[in-house]
N, C-alpha and C positions, 0 to 999 in steps of 0.2 A: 504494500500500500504506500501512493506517496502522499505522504503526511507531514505535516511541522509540528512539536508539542513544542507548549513550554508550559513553565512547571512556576506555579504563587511563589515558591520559595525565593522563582529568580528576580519576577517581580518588587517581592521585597526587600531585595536586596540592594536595589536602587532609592528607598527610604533613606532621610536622615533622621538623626535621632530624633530632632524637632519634629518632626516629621509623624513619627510613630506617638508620641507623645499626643502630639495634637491628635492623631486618629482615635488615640485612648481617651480623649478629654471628652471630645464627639461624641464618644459612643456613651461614657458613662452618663453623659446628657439627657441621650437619647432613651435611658435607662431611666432615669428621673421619668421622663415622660409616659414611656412604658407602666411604670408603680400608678400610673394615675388613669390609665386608660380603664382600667375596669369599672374605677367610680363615674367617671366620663359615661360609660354604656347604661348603667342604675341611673342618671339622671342628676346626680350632685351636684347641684348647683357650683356650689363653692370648686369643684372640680375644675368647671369649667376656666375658671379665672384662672388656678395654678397650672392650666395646662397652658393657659396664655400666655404664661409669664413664661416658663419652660423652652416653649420656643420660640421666645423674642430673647430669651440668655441665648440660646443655639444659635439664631440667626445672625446678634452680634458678635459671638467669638467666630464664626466662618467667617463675617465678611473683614477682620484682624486677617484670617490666615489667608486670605486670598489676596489682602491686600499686600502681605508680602511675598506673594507669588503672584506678579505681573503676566505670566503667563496661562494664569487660569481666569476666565472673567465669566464673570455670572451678571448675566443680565439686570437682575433684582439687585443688582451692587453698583454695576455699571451705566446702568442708562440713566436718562433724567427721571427726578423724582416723580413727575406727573404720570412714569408710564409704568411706576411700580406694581399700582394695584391693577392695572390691564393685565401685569406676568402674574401674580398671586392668584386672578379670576381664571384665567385660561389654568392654570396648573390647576386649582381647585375641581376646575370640570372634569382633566384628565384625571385626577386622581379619583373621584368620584366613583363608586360600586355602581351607582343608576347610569352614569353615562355610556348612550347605546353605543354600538358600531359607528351608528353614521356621525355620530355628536363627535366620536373620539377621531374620524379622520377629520372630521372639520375643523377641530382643537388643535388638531397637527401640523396641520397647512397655516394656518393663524401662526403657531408658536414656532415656526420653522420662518416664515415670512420676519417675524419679530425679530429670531436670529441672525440673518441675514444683516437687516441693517444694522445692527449692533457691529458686527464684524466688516463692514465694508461702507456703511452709508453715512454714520453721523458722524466722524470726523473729515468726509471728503467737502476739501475746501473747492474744489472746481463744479462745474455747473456743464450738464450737456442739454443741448436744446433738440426735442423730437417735434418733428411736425406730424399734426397727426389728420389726414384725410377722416371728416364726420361724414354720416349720412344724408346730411342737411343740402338740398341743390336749390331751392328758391331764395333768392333772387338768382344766384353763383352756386359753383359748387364751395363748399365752407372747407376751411382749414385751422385746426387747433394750433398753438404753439405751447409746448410743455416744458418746463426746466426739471432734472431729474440730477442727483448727483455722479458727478464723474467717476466712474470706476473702475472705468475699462483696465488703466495699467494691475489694478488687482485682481483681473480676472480672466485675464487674456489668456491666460499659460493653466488653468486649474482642470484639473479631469478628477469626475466625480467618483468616487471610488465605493463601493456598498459593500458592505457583511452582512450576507443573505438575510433574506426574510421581513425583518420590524424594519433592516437599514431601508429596504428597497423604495416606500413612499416616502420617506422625507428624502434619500438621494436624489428623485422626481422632483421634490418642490425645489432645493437647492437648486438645482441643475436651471429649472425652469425661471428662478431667480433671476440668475446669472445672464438667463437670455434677455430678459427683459431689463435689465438694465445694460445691457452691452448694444453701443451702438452699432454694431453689425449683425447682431442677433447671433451671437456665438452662442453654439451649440455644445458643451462639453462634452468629451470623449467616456465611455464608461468603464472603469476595471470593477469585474466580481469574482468576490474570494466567499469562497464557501470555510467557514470558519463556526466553530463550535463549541462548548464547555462539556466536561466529562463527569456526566450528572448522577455518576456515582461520587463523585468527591464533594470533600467539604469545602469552604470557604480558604481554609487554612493549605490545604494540598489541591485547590485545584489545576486541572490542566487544561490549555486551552490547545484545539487540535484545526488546523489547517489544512482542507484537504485538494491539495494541488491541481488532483484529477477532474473535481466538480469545479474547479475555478475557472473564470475566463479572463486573462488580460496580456496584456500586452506589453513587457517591460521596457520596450525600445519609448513608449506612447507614453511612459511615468519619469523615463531617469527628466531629472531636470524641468519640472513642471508641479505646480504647486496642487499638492494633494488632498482633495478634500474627502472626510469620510461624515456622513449624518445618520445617528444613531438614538434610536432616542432616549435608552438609558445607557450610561455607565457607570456601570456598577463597581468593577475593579481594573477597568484599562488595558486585560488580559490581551482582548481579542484584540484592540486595535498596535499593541505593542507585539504581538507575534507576528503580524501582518508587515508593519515596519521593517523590524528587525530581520525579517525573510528578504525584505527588497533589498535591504541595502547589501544582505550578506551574497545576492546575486548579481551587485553589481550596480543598482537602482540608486541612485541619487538625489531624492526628492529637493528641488528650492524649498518647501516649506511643507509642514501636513498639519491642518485645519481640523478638529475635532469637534463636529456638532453632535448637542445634547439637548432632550429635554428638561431633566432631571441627569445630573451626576453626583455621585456618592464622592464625599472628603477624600474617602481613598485614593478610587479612578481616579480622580483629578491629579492627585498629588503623583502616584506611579508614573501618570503618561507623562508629566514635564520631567520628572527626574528621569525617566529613560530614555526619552526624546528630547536630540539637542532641538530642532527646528520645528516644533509642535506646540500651539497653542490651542488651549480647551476652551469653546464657547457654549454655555447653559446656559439655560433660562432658569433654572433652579437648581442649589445643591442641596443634598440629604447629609443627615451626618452619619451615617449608621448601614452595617449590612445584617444580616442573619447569618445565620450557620450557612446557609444555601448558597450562600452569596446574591442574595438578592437586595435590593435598596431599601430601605425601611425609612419611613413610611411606603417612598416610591409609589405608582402607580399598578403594579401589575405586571404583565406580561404582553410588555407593549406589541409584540408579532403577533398576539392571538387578538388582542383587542382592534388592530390595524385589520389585519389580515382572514381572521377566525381560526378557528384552530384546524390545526390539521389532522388526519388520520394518522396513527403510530404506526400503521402495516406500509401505507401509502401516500405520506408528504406527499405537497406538490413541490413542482423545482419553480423557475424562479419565471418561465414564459406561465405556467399553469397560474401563478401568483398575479400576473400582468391582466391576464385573461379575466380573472377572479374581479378585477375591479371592477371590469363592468363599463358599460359606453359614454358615462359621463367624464370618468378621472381618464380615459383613452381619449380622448376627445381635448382634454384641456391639459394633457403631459405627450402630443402625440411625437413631437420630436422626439424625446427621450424614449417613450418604446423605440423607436426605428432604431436609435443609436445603441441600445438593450440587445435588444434584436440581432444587429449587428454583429456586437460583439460575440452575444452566445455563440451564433452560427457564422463567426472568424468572414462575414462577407466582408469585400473591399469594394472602397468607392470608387 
């Protein structure tokens, strides 16, 4: 089989001390919080308030430790105050037990859209102007003129890069981004890596498995091109650090790799800058806390089934069956990016 493993231990081994300390501060927080959830479910008033306070202490020690990791940035830390509670309502919905299928890709598109400009749009001091042909012909035919911020130089060079399944719709919206703010209507290139966790293990030993065979990309199409991956949890940074780590040991030399989140756990965040020189984390929200499972606590879930639904255990779909699965609306308004999907799977050239 050709496979890539890598193994938590190596993960944590790119921790500094500070580093583990804060993830222990985090969790014992998150603990606090936990002692309180049950009276929270009975109704205790008074619960409610200590659980308030609980995670406005969590929220202000993360945004101390983020702030001294300039390379991790969290939306709810980073953007202007007015758009706080816009990131807190979208994350609320995702998180949400009642939020259906369609609410939770509608939430996605929203919180991915939000990302975007975080990462590329509010500090661009230049201005591009689209003219845009309306519907309107009486008296004339009409013509818009629109100012949009300049971005092109940060996106010229970017190929969208997916970890099967939860990546595959927000790598759509990213990608579709990029078009819409590029005056040429750049299209990015797709690499998919089919990568996976070994859900026999625990948090502590997990392994994270790459499987060469089910991936499709193109390393000549990555060396020297700024990499983006959009994922909507990270949990421990596993998957997107073995995927790196594989390119460059073949030779891949990314400009830059972009890490979108919608939620990321203390951890993730902190693993991916400490193992990646040229890699920045953008969230919309960080959790302080994993489980034994390695899952995000509170986090939202199981962002691929709630995107996607779940799949059969005998018979997953791959990742054209996943495409199909959206259905003629989200085909319709990402059709560039199928073709370029497409593409890739079945290695056509243009």
């Amino acid at each position: 089989m050709n496979k890539v493993i890598l193994k938590a231990e190596e993960l944590d081994s790119y921790l500094t001390c500070d580093d583990r300390n804060n993830i222990e501060k985090a969790g014992l927080l998150y603990k606090k919080a936990m002692d309180i959830f049950p009276k929270v479910q009975k109704g205790i008033k008074e619960a409610d308030n200590d659980l308030v306070r609980i995670y406005g202490e969590m929220g202000h020690f993360m945004q101390e430790v983020c702030k001294n990791n300039p390379r991790i940035h969290v939306y709810s830390f980073d953007s202007h105050r007015e758009n706080h509670s816009e990131a807190s309502r979208i994350i609320a919905k995702l998180r949400d037990v009642k939020t259906s299928n369609t609410e939770f890709v509608y939430y996605t598109q929203r919180a991915y859209e939000m990302l975007f400009k975080l990462a590329f749009t509010y500090n661009a001091s230049l201005k591009n102007h689209f003219i845009v042909k309306t519907p309107v012909t009486d008296p004339v035919q009409n013509y818009a003129v629109h100012n949009i911020a300049n971005v092109d130089s940060n996106i010229c060079s970017t190929v969208m890069c997916v970890m099967l399944r939860a990546a595959l719709l927000p790598s759509m919206i990213m990608s579709k981004e990029i078009k819409e703010y590029s005056t040429n209507s750049y299209i990015t290139p797709f690499a998919l890596f089919r990568i996976y966790r070994n859900d026999s293990k625990n948090e502590n030993n997990m392994e994270y498995i790459l499987d060469l065979d089910k991936s499709f990309f193109d390393p000549d199409t990555l060396n020297g091109r700024d990499l983006i991956f959009a994922d909507p949890m990270n949990a421990t940074g596993g998957s997107l650090v073995t995927v790196i780590k594989y390119l460059i040991k073949i030779g891949v030399k990314p400009k830059s790799v972009i890490f979108f989140n919608i939620i990321s756990a203390l951890k993730g965040a902190l693993r991916i800058v400490r193992a990646l020189d040229n890699c920045d984390v953008y969230t919309l929200w960080i959790d302080g806390a994993l489980n034994d499972n390695a899952y995000i606590m509170p986090g939202l879930g199981d962002a691929g089934d709630r995107i996607n639904g779940c799949d059969s255990s005998i018979n997953p779909r791959n990742i054209i069956q996943l495409l199909c699965d959206y259905g003629s609306t989200i085909a319709d308004i990402y059709r560039s990016q199928y073709i370029e999907i497409e593409n890739t799977v079945f290695g056509r050239k243009k």
